[in-house]
N, C-alpha and C positions, 0 to 999 in steps of 0.2 A: 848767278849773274853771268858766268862764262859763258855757260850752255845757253843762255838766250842771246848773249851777244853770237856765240857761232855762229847760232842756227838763220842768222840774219846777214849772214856773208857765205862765199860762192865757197865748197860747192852745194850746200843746202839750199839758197838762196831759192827761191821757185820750185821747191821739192816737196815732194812728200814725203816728212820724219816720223816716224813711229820713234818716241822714247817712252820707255819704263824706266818709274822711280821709283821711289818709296818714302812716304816722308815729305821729302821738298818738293813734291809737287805743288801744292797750293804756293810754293814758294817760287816756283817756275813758270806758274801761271800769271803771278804779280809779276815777275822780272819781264816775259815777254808779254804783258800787257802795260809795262810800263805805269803800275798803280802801286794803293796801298797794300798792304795785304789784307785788312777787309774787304778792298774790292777786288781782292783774288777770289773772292767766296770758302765757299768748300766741296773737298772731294770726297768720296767714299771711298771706303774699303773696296780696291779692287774697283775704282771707277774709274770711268774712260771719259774724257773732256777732248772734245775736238776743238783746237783752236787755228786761224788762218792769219796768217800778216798780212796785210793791207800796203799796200804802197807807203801807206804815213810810215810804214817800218814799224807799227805796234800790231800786235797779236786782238784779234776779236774771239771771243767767246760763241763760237756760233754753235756748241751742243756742250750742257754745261755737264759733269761727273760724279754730282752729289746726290746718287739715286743707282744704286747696282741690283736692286731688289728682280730686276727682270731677266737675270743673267745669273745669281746668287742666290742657292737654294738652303734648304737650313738657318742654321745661325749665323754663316757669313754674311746670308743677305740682311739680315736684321741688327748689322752694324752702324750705327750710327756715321752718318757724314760727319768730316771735321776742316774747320778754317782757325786761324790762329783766335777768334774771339771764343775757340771754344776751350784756349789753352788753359792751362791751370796760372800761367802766368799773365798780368793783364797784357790790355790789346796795346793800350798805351808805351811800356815796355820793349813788348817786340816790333811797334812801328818805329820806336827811336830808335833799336839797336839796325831795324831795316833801313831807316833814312843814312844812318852811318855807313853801312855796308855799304849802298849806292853811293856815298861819297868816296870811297875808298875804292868801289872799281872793284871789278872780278880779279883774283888770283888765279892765273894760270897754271891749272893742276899738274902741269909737267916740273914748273917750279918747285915746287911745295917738294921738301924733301921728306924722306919717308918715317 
C-alpha cells in the first residue's frame, strides 16, 4: 500500500518505474488498481505485468504477467501463475484481512522499527 501510494506522487508521478518484487506483486497490482485482490489476477513466476495510471490516479492493466512461458525455458517456464484464489487459504480470508489493511493505511517502512 505505500509503494502504490508513492508511486502516485512527485517524483514518480508521470514516470517510468520499473519495480521488482516477489510475492506482493499480485498485492501491488490490487493496491495500485485500487481493486480486490481477485481482481488483481495472477502473475507468474518471473512475470512482467505492465501497468499505466490514468489521470483517475488508478493503475490499468494494459499487459497482464500471468504467462512467462516465452521468456522461461525449462521448468521455470512451466510454473504455474498465482493470484490469491489460488492461495491454500480462502479468497474470502484474504479479501477481509485486505479490506482492513486498506482501512488502516500504508505503514511507512522507515517507521517500522527493525
Amino acid at each position: 500500500l505505500f509503494l502504490s501510494q508513492a508511486l502516485q506522487r512527485p517524483p514518480f508521478r508521470g514516470k517510468t518505474v520499473v519495480v521488482v518484487t516477489h510475492a506482493a506483486s499480485v498485492a501491488l497490482i490490487a493496491a495500485l488498481r485500487g481493486s480486490d485482490l481477485l481482481g488483481a489476477g495472477q502473475l507468474a513466476a518471473c512475470g512482467v505485468a505492465k501497468l499505466v495510471v490514468g489521470a483517475h490516479g488508478r493503475a490499468d492493466v494494459v499487459e497482464r504477467g500471468d504467462d512467462a512461458s516465452s521468456y522461461l525455458r525449462g521448468p521455470a517456464g512451466l510454473t504455474g501463475a498465482w493470484g490469491f484464489a489460488n492461495s491454500a487459504q480462502p479468497l474470502e480470508t484474504s479479501e477481509r484481512l485486505w479490506r482492513e489493511a486498506q482501512r488502516l493505511g500504508p505503514a511507512d517502512p522507515a517507521a517500522v522499527p527493525p
